[in-house]
CHARMM-style PDB file with segment names, atoms N, HN, CA, C and O in Angstrom:
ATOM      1  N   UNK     1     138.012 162.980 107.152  1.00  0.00      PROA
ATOM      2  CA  UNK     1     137.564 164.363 107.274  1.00  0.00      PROA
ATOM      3  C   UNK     1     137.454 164.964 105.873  1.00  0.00      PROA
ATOM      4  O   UNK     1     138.269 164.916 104.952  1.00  0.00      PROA
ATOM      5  N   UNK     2     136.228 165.553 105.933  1.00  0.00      PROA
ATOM      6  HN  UNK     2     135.566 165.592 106.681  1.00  0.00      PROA
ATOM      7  CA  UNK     2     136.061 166.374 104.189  1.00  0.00      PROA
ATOM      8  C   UNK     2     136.925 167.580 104.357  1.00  0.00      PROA
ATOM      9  O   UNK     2     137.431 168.078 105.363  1.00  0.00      PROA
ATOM     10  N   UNK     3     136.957 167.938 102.996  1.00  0.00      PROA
ATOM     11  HN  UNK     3     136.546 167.533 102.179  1.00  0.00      PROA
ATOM     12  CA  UNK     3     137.976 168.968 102.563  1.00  0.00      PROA
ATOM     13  C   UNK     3     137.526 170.241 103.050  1.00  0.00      PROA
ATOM     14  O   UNK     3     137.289 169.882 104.204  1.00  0.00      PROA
ATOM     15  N   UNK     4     137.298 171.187 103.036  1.00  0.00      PROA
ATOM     16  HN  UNK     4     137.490 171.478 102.098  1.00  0.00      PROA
ATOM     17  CA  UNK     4     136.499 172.513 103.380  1.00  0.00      PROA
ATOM     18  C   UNK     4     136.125 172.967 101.832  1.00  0.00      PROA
ATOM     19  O   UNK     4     136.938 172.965 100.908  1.00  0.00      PROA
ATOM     20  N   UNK     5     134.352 173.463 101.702  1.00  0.00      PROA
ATOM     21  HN  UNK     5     133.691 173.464 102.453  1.00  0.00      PROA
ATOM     22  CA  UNK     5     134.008 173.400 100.648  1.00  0.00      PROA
ATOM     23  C   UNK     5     134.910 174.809  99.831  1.00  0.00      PROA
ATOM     24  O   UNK     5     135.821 175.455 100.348  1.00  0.00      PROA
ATOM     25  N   UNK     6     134.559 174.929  98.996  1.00  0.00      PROA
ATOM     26  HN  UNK     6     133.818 174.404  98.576  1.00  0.00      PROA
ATOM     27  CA  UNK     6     135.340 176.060  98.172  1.00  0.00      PROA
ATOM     28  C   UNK     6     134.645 177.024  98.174  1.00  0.00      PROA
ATOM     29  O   UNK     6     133.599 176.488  98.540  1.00  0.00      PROA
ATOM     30  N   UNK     7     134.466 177.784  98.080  1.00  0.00      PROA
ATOM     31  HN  UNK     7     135.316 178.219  97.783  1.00  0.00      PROA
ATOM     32  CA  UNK     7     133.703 179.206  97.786  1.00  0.00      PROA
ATOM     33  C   UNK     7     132.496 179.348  99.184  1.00  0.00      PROA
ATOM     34  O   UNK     7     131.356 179.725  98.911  1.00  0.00      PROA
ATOM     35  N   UNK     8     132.859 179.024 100.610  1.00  0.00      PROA
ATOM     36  HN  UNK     8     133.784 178.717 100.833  1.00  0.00      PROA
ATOM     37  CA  UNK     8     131.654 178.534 101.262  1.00  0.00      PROA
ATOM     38  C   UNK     8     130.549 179.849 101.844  1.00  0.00      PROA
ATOM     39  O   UNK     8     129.998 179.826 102.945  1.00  0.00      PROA
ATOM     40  N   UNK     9     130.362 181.251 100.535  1.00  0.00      PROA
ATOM     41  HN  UNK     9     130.810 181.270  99.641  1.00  0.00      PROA
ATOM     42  CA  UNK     9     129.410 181.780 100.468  1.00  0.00      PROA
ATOM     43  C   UNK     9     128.686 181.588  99.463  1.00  0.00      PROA
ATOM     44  O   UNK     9     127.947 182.472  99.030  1.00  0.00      PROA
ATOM     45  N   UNK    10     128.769 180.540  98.990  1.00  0.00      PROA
ATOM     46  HN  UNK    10     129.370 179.822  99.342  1.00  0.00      PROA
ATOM     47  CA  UNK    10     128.248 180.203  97.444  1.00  0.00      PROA
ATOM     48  C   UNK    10     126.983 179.868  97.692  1.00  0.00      PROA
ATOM     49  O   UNK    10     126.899 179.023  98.583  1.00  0.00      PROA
ATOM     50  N   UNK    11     125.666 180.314  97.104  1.00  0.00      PROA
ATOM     51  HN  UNK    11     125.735 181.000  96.380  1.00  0.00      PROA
ATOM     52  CA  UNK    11     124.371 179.386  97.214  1.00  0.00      PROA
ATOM     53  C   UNK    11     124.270 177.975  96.740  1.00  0.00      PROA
ATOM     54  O   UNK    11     123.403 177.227  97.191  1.00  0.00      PROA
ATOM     55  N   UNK    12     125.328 177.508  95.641  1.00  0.00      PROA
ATOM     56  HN  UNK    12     126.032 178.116  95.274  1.00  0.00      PROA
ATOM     57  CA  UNK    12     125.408 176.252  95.510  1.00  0.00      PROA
ATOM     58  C   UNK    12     124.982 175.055  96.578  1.00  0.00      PROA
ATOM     59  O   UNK    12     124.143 174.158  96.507  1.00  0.00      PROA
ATOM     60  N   UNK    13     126.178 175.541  97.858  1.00  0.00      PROA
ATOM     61  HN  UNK    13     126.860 176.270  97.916  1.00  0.00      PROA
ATOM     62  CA  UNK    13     126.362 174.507  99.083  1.00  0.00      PROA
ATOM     63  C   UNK    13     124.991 174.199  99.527  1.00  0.00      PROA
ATOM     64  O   UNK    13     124.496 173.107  99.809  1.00  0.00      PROA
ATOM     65  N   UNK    14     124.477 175.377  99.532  1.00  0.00      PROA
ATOM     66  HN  UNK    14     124.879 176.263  99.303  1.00  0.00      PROA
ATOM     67  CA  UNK    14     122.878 175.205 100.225  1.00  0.00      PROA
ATOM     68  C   UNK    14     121.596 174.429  99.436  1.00  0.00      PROA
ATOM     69  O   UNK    14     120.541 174.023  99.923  1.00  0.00      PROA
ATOM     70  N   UNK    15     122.076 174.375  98.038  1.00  0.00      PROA
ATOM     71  HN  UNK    15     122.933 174.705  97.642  1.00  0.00      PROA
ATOM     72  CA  UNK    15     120.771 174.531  97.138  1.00  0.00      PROA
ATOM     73  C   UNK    15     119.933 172.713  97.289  1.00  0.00      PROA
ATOM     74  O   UNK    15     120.636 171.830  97.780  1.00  0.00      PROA
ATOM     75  N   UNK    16     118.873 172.455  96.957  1.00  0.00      PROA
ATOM     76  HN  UNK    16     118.302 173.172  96.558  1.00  0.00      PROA
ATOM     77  CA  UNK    16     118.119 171.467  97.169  1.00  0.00      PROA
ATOM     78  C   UNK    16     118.543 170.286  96.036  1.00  0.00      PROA
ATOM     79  O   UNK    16     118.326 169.083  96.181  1.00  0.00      PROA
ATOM     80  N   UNK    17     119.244 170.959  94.794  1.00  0.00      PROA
ATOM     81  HN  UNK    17     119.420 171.936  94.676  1.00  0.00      PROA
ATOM     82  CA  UNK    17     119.577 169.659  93.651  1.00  0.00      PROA
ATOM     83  C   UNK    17     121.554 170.360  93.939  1.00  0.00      PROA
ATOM     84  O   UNK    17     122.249 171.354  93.727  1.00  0.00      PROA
ATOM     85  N   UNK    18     121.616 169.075  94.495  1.00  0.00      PROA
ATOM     86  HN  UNK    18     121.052 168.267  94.667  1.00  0.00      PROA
ATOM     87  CA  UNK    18     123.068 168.641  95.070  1.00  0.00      PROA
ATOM     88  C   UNK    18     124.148 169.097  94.096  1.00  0.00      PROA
ATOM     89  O   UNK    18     124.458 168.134  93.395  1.00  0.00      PROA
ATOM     90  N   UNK    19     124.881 170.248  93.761  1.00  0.00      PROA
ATOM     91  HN  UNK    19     124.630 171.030  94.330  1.00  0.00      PROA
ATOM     92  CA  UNK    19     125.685 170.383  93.265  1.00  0.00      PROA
ATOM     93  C   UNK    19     127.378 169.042  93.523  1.00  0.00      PROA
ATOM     94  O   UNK    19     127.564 168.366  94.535  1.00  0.00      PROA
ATOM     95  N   UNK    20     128.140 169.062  92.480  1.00  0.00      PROA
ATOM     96  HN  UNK    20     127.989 169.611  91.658  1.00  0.00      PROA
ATOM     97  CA  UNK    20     128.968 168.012  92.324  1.00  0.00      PROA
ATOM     98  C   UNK    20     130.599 168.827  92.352  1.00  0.00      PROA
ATOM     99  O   UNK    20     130.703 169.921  91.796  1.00  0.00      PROA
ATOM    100  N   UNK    21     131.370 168.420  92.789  1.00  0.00      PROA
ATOM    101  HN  UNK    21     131.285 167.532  93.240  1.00  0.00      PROA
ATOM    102  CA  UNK    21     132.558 168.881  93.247  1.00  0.00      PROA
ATOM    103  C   UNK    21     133.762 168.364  92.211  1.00  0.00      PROA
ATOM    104  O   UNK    21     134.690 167.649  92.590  1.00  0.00      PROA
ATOM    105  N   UNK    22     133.706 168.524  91.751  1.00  0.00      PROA
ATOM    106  HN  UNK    22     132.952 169.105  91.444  1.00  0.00      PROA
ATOM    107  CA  UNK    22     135.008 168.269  90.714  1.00  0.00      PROA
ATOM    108  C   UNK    22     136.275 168.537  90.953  1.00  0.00      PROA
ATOM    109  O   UNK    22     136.605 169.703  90.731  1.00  0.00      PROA
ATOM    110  N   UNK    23     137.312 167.615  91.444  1.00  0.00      PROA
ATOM    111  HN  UNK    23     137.044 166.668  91.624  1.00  0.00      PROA
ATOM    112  CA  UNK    23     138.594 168.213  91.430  1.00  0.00      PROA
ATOM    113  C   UNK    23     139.444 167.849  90.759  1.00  0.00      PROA
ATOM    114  O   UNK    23     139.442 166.703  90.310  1.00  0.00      PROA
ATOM    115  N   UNK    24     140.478 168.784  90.484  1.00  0.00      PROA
ATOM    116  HN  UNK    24     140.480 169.715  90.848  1.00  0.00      PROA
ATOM    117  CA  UNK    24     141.904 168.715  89.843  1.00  0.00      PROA
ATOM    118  C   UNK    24     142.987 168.918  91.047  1.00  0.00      PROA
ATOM    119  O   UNK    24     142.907 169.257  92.228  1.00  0.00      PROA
ATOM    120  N   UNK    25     144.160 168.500  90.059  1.00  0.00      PROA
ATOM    121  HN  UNK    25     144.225 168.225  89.100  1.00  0.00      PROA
ATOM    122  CA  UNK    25     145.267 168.785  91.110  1.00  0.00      PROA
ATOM    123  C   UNK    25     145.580 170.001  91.593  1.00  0.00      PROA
ATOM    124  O   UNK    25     146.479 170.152  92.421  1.00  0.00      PROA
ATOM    125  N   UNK    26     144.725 171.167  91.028  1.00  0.00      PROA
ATOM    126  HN  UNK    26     143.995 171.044  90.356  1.00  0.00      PROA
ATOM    127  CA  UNK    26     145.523 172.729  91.251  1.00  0.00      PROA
ATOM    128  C   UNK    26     143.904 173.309  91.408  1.00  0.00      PROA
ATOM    129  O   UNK    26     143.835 174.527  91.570  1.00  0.00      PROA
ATOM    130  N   UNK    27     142.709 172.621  91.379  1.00  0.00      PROA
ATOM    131  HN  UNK    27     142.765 171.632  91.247  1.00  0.00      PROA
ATOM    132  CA  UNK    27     141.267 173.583  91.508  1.00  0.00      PROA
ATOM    133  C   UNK    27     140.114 172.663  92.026  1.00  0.00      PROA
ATOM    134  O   UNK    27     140.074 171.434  92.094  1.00  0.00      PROA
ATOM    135  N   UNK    28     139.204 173.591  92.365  1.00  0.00      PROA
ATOM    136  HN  UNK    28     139.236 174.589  92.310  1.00  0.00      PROA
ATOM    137  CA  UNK    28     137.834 172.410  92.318  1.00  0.00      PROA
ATOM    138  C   UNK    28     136.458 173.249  91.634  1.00  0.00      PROA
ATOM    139  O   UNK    28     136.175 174.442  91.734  1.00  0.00      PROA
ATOM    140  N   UNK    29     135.776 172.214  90.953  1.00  0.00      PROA
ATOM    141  HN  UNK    29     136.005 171.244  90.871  1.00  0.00      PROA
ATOM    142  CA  UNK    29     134.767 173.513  90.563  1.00  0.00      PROA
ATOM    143  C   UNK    29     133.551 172.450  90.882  1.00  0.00      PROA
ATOM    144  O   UNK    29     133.521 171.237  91.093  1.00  0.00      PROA
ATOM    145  N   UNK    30     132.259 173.814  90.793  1.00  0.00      PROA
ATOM    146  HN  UNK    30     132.283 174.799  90.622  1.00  0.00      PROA
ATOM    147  CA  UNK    30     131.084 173.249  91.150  1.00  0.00      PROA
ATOM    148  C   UNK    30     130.354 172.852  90.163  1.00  0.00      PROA
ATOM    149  O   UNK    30     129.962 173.762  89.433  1.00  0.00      PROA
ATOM    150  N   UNK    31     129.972 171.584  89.834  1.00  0.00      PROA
ATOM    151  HN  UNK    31     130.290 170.845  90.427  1.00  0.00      PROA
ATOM    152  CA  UNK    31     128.792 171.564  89.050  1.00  0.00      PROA
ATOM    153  C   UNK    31     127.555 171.658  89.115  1.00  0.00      PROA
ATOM    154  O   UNK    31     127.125 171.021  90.077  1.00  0.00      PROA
ATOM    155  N   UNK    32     126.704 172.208  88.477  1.00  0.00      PROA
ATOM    156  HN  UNK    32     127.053 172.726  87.695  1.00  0.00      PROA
ATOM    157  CA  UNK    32     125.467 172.340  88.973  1.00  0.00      PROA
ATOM    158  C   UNK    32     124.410 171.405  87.652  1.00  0.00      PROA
ATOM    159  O   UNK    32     124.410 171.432  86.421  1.00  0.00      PROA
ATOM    160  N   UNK    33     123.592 170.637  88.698  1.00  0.00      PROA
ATOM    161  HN  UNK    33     123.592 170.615  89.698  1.00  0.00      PROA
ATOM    162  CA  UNK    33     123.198 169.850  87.277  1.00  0.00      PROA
ATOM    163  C   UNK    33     121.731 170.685  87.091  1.00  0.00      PROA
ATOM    164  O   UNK    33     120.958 169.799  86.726  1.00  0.00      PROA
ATOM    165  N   UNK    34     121.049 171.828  87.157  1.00  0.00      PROA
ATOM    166  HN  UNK    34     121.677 172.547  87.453  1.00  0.00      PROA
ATOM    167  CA  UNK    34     120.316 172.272  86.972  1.00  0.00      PROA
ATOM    168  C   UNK    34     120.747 173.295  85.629  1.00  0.00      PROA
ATOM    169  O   UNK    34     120.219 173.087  84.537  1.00  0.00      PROA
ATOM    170  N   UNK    35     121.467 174.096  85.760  1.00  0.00      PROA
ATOM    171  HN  UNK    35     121.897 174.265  86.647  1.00  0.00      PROA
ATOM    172  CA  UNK    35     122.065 174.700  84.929  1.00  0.00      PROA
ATOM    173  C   UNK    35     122.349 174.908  83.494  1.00  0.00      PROA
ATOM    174  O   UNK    35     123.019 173.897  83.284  1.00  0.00      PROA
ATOM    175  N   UNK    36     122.296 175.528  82.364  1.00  0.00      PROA
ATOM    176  HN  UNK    36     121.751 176.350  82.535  1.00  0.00      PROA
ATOM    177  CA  UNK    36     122.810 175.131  81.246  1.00  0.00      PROA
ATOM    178  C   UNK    36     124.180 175.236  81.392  1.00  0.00      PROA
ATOM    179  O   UNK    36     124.925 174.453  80.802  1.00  0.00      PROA
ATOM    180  N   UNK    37     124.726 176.380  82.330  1.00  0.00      PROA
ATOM    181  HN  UNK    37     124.121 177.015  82.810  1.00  0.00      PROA
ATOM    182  CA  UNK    37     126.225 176.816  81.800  1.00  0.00      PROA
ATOM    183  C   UNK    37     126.668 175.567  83.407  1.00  0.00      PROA
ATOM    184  O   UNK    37     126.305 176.052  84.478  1.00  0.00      PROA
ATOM    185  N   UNK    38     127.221 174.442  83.489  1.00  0.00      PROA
ATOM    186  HN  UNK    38     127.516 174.048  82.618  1.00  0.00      PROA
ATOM    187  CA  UNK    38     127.354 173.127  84.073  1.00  0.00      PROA
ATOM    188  C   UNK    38     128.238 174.032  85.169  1.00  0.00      PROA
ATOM    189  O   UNK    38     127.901 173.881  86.343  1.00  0.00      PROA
ATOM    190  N   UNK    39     129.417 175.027  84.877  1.00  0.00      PROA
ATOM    191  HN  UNK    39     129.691 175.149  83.923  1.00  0.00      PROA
ATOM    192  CA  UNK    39     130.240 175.128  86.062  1.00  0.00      PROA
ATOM    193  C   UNK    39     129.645 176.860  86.023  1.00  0.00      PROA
ATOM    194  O   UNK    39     130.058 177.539  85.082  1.00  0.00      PROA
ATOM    195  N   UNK    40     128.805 177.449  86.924  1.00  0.00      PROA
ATOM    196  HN  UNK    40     128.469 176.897  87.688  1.00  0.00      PROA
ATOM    197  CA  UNK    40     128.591 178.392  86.910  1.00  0.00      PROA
ATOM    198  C   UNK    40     129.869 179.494  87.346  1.00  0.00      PROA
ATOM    199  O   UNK    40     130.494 179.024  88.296  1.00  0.00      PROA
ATOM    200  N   UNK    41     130.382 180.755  86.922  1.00  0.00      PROA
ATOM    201  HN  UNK    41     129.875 181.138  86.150  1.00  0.00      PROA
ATOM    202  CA  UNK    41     131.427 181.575  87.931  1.00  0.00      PROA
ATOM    203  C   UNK    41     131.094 181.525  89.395  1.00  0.00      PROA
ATOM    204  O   UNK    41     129.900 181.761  89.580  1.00  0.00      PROA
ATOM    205  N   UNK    42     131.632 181.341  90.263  1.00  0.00      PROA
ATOM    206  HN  UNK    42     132.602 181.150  90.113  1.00  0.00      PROA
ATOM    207  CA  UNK    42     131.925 181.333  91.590  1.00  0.00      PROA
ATOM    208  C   UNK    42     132.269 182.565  92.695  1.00  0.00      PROA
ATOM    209  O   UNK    42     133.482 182.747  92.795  1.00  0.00      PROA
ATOM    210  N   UNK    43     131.706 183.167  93.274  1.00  0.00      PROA
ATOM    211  HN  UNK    43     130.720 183.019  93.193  1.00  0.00      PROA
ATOM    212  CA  UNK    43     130.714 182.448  94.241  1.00  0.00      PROA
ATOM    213  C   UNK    43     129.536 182.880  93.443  1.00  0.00      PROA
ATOM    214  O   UNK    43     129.453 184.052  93.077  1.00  0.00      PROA
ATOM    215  N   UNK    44     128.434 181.827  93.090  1.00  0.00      PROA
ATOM    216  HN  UNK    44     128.501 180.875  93.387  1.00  0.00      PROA
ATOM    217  CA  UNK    44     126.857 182.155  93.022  1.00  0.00      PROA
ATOM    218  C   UNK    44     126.347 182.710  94.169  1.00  0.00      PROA
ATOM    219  O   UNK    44     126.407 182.018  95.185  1.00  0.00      PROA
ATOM    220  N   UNK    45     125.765 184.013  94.249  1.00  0.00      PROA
ATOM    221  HN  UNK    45     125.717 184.575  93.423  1.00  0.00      PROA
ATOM    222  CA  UNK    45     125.288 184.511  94.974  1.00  0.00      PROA
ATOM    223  C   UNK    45     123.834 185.088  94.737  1.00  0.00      PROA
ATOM    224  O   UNK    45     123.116 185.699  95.529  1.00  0.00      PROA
ATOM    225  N   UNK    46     123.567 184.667  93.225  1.00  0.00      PROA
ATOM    226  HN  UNK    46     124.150 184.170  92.582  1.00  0.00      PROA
ATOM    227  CA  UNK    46     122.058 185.263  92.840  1.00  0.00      PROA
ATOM    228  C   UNK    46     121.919 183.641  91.631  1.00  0.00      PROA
ATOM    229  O   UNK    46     122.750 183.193  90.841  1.00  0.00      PROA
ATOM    230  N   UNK    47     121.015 183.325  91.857  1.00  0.00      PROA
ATOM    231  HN  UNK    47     120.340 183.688  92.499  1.00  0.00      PROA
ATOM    232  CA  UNK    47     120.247 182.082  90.970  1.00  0.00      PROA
ATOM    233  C   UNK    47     118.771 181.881  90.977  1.00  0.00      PROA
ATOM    234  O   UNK    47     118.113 181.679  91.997  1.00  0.00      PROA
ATOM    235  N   UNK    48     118.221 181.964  89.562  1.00  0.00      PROA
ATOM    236  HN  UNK    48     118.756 182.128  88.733  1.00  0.00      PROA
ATOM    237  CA  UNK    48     117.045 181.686  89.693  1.00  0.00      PROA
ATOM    238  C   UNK    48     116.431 180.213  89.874  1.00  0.00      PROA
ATOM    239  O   UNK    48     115.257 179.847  89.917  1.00  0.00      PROA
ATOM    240  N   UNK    49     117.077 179.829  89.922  1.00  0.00      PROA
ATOM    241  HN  UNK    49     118.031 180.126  89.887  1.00  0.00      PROA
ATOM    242  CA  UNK    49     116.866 178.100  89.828  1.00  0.00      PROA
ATOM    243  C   UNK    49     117.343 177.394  91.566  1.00  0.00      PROA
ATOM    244  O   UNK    49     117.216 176.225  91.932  1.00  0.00      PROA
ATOM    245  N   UNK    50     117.897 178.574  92.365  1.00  0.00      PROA
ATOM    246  HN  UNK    50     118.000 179.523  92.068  1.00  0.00      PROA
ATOM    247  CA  UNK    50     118.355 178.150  93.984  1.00  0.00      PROA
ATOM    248  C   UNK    50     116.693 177.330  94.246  1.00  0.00      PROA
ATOM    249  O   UNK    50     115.668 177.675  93.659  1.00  0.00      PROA
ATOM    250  N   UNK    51     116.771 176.452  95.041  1.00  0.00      PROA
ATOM    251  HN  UNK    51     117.604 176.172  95.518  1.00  0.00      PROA
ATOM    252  CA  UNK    51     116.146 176.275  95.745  1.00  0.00      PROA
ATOM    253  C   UNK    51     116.447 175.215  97.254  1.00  0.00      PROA
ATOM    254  O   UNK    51     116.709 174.022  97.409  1.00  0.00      PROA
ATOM    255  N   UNK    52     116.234 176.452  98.233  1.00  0.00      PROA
ATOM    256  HN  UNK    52     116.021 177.421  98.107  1.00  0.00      PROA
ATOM    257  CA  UNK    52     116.983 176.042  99.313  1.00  0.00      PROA
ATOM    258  C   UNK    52     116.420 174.380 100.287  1.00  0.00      PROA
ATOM    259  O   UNK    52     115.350 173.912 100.676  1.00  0.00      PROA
ATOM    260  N   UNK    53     118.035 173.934 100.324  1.00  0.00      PROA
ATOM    261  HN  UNK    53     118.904 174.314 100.008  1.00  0.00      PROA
ATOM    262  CA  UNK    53     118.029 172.130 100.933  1.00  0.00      PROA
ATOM    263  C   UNK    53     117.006 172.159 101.981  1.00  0.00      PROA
ATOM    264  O   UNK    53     117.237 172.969 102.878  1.00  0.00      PROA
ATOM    265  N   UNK    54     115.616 171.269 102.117  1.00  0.00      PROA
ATOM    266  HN  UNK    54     115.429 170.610 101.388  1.00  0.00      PROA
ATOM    267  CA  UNK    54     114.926 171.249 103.365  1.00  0.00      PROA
ATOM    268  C   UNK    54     115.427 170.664 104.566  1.00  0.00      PROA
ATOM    269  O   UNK    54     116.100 169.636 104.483  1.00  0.00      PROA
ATOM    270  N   UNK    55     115.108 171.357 106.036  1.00  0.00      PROA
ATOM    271  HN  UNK    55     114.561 172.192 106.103  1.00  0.00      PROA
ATOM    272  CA  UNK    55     116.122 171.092 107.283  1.00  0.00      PROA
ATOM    273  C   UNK    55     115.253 169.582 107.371  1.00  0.00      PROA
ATOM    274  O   UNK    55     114.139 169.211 107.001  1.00  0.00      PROA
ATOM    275  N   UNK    56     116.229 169.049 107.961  1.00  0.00      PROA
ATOM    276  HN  UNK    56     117.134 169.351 108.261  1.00  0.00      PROA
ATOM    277  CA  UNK    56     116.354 167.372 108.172  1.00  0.00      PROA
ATOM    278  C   UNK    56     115.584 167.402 109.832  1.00  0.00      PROA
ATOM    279  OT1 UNK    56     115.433 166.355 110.461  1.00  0.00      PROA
TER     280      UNK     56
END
């Protein structure tokens, strides 16, 4: 069973280039490989670069 994502109003979870989950023993952060700044502040709720995952 997966963990429950972190921040799960974040546009990250949704976005079309797969953000990466990084954890430590005490945090988890998001990476975003679109990005310059790699771990954006949390929750992303405005991005110009979102572009939402197509339904399967």
């Amino acid at each position: 069973m997966d963990p429950p994502l972190p921040f799960p109003q974040s546009l990250c979870h949704r976005c079309a280039a797969p953000p990466r989950y990084v954890r430590s023993p005490t945090a988890v952060f998001i990476l975003c490989p679109l990005l310059p700044i790699k771990y954006p502040p949390q929750p992303v709720v405005q991005c110009a670069l979102f572009r939402p995952k197509q339904a399967l």
